[in-house]
N, C-alpha and C positions, 0 to 999 in steps of 0.2 A: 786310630789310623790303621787302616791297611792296606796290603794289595793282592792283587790275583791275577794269577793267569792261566790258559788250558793251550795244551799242548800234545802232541801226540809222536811218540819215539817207534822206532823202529824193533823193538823190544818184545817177546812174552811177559802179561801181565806179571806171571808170579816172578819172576823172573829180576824184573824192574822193581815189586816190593819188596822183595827180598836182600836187593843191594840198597836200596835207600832205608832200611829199617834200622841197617847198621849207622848210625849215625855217624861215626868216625869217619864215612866216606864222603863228609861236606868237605873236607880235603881236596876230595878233586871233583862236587860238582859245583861248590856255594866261594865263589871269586871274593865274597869278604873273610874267609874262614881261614887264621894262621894254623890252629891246629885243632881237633877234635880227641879225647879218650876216654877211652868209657872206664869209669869207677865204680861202675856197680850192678849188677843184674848178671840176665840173660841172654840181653837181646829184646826181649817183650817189656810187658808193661811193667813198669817201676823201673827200669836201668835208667841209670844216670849218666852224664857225660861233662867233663868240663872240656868250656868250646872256649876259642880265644878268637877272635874276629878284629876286624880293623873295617872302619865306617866314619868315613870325613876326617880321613887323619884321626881316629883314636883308637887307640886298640880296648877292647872291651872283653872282661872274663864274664862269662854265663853257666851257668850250669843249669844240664837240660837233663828233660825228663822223660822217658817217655809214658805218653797219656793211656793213646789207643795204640792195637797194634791188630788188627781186622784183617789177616791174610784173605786175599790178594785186594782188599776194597779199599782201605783206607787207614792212614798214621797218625797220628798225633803227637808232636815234640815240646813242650813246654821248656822256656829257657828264662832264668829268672838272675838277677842281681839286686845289689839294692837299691836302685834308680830304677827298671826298666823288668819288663815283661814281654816275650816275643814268643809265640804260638805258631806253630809252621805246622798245616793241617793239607794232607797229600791225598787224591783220593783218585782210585785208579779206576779203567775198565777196558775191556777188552775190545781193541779198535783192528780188524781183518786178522793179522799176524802181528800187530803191534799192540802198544797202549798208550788211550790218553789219557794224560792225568791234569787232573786241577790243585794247583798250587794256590794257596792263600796263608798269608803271613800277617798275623794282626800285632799289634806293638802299641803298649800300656806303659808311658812315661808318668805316670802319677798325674794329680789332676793341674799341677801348673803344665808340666813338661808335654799335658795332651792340649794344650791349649795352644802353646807356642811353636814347639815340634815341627808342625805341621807346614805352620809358615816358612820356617828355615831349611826343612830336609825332604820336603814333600817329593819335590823335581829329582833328590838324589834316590832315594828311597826308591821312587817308579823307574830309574835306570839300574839300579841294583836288581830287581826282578828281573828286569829284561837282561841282563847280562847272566843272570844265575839260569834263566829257563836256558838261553844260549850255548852254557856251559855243560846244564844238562845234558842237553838233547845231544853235544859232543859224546860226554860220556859216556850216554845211551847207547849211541848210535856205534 
């Protein structure tokens, strides 16, 4: 299951990669996210993060990775537990004086929980995007 959106902030590319690379800043752009901190790295590929999130009433611990880290083109976040897999792959480009970027979130509940998932969180899932691109572009902007 996933979703996607494009969008386009009022931001310099680098600028906007640069503040979303820091993961701990899902604090104030990702509306599920109670808290973010990074346990491990640099910043670039391999830092780790333990995320805490809340999604239909549950609160959920993940620890994320990061995959890619492609200044100014594109990120890659892997967040794993032992239920669930959530991949949040960001990819920018230079829009007048702004940037847009493509947001896509894919999520690996094992093979019962991809089967079923879908049915029950579908509708919440595609309003979660839409509320996080929203919150984005606030904090962009």
């Amino acid at each position: 299951m996933h979703v996607e959106r494009t969008f386009t902030v009022p931001r310099p590319v680098e600028e906007v990669f640069d503040y979303l690379a820091d993961f701990t800043h899902t604090e104030a752009w990702d509306p599920g996210t109670v808290s973010t901190t990074r346990t491990g790295g640099d910043g670039g590929v391999g830092t780790t993060y333990a995320n805490t999130s809340r999604f239909v009433g549950r609160t959920v611990e993940l620890t994320y990775e990061t995959l890619t880290h492609d200044r100014p083109h594109r990120l890659v976040f892997r967040g794993r537990n032992a239920s669930a897999t959530a991949t949040d792959t960001l990819t920018f480009a230079t829009a007048g004086e702004g940037t847009t970027m493509h947001y896509r979130a894919d999520f690996d509940f094992g093979r019962l929980g991809n089967l079923l998932f879908p049915l029950f969180v579908r509708g919440k899932i595609d309003r979660l995007a839409d509320d996080t691109v929203a919150q984005m572009s606030r904090t962009l902007s």
